[in-house]
N, C-alpha and C positions, 0 to 999 in steps of 0.2 A: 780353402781348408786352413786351420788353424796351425800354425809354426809353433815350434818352441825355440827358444835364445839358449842355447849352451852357455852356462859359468865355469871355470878354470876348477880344477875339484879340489882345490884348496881355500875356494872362499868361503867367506863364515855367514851367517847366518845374516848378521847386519849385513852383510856384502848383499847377501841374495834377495831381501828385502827391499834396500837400495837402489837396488836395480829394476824391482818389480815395478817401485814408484816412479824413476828417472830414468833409469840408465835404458831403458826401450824406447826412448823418444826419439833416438840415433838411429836406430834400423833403419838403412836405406827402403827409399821411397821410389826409384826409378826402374831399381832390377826387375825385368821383367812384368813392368808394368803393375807390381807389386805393392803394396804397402802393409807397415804395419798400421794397425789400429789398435790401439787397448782400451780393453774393456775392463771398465772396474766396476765393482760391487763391493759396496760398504754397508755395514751392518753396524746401527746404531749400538746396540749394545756391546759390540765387539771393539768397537772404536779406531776401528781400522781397514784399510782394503784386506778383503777377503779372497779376491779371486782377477788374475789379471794374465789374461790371455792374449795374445798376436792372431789377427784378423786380416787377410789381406783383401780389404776391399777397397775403401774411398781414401784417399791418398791425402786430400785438404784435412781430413777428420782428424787423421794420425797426429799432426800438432797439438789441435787442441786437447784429444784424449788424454798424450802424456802427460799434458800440462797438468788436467786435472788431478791424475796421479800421483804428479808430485807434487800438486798443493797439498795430500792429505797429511804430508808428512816432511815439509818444509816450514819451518819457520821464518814467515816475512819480514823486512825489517821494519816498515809498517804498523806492525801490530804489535813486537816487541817495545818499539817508540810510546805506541798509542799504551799498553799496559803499566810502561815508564811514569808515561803521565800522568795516569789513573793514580798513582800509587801517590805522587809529587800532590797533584792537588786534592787530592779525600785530606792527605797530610795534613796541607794547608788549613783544610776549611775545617778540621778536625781540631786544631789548636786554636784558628779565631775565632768561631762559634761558642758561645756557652754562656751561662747566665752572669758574667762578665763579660761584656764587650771591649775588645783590643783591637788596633789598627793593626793591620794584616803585616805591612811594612816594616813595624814595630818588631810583632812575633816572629818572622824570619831575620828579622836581623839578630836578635835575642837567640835562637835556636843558632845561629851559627856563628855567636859569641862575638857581634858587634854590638857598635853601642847604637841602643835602641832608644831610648830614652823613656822606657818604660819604670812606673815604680816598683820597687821593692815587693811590693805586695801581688805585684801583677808579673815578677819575674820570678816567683816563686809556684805563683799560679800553673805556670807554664812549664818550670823544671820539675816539680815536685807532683802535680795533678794530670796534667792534659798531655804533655809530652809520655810520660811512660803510659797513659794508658792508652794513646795515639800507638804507640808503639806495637803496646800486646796485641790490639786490633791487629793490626798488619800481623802480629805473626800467629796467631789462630786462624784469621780469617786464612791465612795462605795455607797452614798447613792441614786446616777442616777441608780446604777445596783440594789442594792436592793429593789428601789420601783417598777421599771421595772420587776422583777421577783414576786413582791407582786400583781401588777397588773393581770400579764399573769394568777398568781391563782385565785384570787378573781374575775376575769371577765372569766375566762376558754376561752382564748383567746392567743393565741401564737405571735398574733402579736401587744397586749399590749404597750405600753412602758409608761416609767413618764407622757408623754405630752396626753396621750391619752383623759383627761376631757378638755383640751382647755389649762393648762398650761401653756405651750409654748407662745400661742396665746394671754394670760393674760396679763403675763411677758412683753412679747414684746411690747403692747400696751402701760403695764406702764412705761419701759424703755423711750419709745419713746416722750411720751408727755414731762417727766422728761429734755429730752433732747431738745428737739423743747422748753421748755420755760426757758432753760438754753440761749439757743442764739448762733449764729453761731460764730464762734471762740472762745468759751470759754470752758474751758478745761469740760472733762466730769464731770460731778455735783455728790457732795457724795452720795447725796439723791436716785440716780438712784436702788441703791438694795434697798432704802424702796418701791421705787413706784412701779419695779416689782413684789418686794414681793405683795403689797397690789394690785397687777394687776390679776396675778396667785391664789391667792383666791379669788377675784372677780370671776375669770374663774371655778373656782372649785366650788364655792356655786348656779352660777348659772344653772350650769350642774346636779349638784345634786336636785336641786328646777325642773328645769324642767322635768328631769328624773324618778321623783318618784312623777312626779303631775300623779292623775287619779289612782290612786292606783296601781303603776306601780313598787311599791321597792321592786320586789324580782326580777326583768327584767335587767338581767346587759344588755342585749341587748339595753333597751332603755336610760342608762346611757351610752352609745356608741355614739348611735345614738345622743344623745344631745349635747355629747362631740362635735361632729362633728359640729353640728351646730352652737354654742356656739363660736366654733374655725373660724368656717367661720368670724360668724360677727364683731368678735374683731380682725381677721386680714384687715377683711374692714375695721373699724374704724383706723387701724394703718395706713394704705396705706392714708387714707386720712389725718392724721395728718402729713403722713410723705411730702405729696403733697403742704400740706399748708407751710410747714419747708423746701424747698427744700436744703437750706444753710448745714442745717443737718445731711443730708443722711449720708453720710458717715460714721460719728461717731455713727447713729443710726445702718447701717450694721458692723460696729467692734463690735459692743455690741451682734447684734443679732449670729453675727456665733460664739458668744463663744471665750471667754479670762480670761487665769489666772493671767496677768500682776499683782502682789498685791507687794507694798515695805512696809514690816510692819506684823503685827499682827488683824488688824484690819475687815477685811472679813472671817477669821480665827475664830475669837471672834463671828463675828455674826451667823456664817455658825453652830456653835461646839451645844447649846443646843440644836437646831433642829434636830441636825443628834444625838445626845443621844436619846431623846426622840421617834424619828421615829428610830430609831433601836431597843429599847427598845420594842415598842409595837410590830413590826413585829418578833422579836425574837421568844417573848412570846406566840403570835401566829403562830408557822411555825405548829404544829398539826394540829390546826384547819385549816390552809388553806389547808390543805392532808385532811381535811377529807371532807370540801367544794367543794375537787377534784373530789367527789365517788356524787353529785349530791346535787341539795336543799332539796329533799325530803328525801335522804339516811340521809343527814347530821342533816335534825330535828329529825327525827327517833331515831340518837344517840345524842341527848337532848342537838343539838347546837341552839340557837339562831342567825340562818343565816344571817337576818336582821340585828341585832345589831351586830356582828362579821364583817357582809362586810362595814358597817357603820365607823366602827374603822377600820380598815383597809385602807380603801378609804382615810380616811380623815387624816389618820398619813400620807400615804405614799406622800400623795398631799401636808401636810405641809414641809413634808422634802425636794422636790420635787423644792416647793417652793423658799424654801431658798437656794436648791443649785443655782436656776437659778437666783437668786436674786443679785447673786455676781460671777456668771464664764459667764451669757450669757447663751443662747442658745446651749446647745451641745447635738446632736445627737447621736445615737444609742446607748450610752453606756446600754442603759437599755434593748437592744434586744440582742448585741455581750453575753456580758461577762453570763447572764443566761443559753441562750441555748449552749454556749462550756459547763458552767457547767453542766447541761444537761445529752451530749451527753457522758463527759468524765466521773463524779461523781457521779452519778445518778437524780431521779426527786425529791424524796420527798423535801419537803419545810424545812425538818431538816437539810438537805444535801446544800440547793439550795440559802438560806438563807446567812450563814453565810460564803460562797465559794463567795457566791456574792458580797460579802462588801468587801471580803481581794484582790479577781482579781478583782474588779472594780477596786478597789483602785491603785492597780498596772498597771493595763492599761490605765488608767488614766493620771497616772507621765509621762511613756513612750511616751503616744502619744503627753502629753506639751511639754515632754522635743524635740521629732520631730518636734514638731509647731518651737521654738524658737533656733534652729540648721540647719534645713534641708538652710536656706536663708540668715544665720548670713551676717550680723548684722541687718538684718530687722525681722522680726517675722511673720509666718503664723497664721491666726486664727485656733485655736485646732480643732472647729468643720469643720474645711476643713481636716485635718487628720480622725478625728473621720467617717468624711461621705465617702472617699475613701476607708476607710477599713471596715465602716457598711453596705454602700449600696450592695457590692456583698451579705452581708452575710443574710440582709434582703429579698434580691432575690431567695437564698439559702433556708430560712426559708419557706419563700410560697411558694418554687416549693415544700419542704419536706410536708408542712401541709395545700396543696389544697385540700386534700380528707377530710376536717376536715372543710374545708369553704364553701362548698358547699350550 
């Protein structure tokens, strides 16, 4: 017959969590001929153990169960090393690559303000072109995948991504007007990341407003559902602006599929508090979004305030969300790829999923620029035509794995 483990009634939610993953691997094994064994059940879309019971049967088994338990929601140093890396060399091959050729030796010593012995022309290359837009990579790329995995939790939804409240759709709309009343032939207007920005939380406020009219805010279902709608009608509204601006188009589809074009520090600068602040809060919560994973009613139970937790949550992930698409454009999947490898390879909890998420976003990210602005030299592809050749299989991948889950 199944046991339960008593907790002290003062522990918190993180405590009871903790213990569901780890702290049952200690149950003696001898009394009585006894053992624990734990059983875990994880649910893709939930990103987390769901259900983890005491079995007293095979006694050898009891190790390795807990072990697995608390792979789901331990972070190895292994893999924090291995994402380290990831991040160091995209860096690397991100600065020596490009339609100037530089010795690798040269551009690391340059970046860390030795003497390189590079020219003037090629130290300029490096401060002023590839470095800040090496950089933005890294922080888009981290913060498209980290809200992307903050979503997939807090809505128990695997196929999640950043754009899921209208976003995308926001953005877009405010790119576009920005540009239609910039005028045809005039180069792209600086104003354009305010106006997506202020487009993308339009899209976010009103998806959340509609979503939780009728007493509907514990329903991520119907915060889905709204998104959807929400996104409908401000891609209508774009289409029509973009019909009235026909002179436009153009420069409104370079915007829309995504570009890190940056000479400067300036997108840099705007992009940086938003992704502290939205990492900062998603950090702080990777527990609680494990324990949001075990159900709304498990998780009031262990004394979370569900409501106010998906609240914050929601609304940090959507501002960071915001601000990346405010300044790269449009770029797709990064917020579906880089989670579920981590996933599949590092395990689910949100301890694990979190912070894997920010270092390979960040590095897939450089990678796939540095493809956009090589693969066609000296012309440049837009990143999100990279990003969708290598997310669409993987999104097809994802729904064939988690069709029994959407039913």
């Amino acid at each position: 017959m199944p046991t339960e483990r008593q907790l002290p009634p003062d522990a918190t939610g993180a405590d009871r969590l903790e213990d569901t993953g780890r702290g049952l691997a200690s149950t003696p094994a001898g009394e009585g001929g006894d053992a624990a064994l734990l059983s875990v059940s994880s649910l893709p879309d939930r990103g987390g153990p769901t259900a983890v019971t005491q079995d007293a049967s095979n006694p050898e088994e009891a190790g390795d169960a807990a072990a697995v338990a608390a792979g789901l929601t331990t972070l190895r140093p292994v893999w924090l090393a291995a994402g380290i890396l990831a991040v160091i060399a995209a860096t690397v091959v991100g600065l020596v690559v490009g339609s100037v050729a530089m010795p690798p030796v040269g551009v690391i010593k340059e970046v860390l303000g030795l003497p390189s012995g590079l020219s003037a022309a090629d130290a300029a290359i490096i401060h002023e072109l590839r470095l800040p837009r090496v950089v933005l990579a890294l922080l888009v790329g981290a913060t498209l995948a980290s809200c992307g995995a903050a979503y997939q939790g807090v809505f128990a939804n695997p196929l999640a991504d950043p754009y899921t409240l209208g976003v995308a759709a926001g953005a877009g709309l405010g790119a576009t007007v920005a540009i239609g009343l910039a005028g045809p032939g005039s180069a792209t207007p600086g104003y354009v990341p305010v106006a997506a920005f202020a487009g993308a939380l339009l899209a976010v406020t009103l998806t959340y407003v509609l979503g939780t009219t009728g007493g509907r805010s514990r329903s991520v279902t119907a915060l889905i559902v709204a998104g959807v709608a929400i996104a409908s009608f401000l891609t209508a509204a774009q289409t029509y602006v973009m019909q009235q601006n026909t002179d436009t188009i153009r420069q409104v589809y370079t915007w829309i599929l995504g570009r890190l074009s940056t000479a400067g520090w300036g997108e840099v600068l705007i992009l940086l508090p938003y992704f502290l602040v939205t990492t900062a809060v998603l950090l702080s919560h990777r527990w609680t979004l494990d324990v949001l994973g075990l159900g709304d009613d498990e998780a009031a139970a262990l004394g979370i305030n569900v409501r106010r937790i998906r609240l914050l949550v929601v609304v940090a992930a959507s501002l960071g969300t915001a601000a990346a698409v405010s300044v790269s454009g449009l770029i797709a999947f990064v917020g579906i790829i880089v989670p579920h490898t981590v996933r599949l390879v590092a395990g689910s909890g949100h301890r694990v999923l979190l912070p894997l998420s920010l270092l390979f976003g960040g590095a897939f990210l450089v990678l796939a620029d540095l493809a956009a602005r090589t693969i066609v030299t000296p012309a440049e592809l837009p990143i999100g035509v990279i990003t969708a050749f290598v997310g669409a299989p993987f999104f097809a991948l994802v729904l064939h794995t988690s069709r029994r889950y959407l039913r």
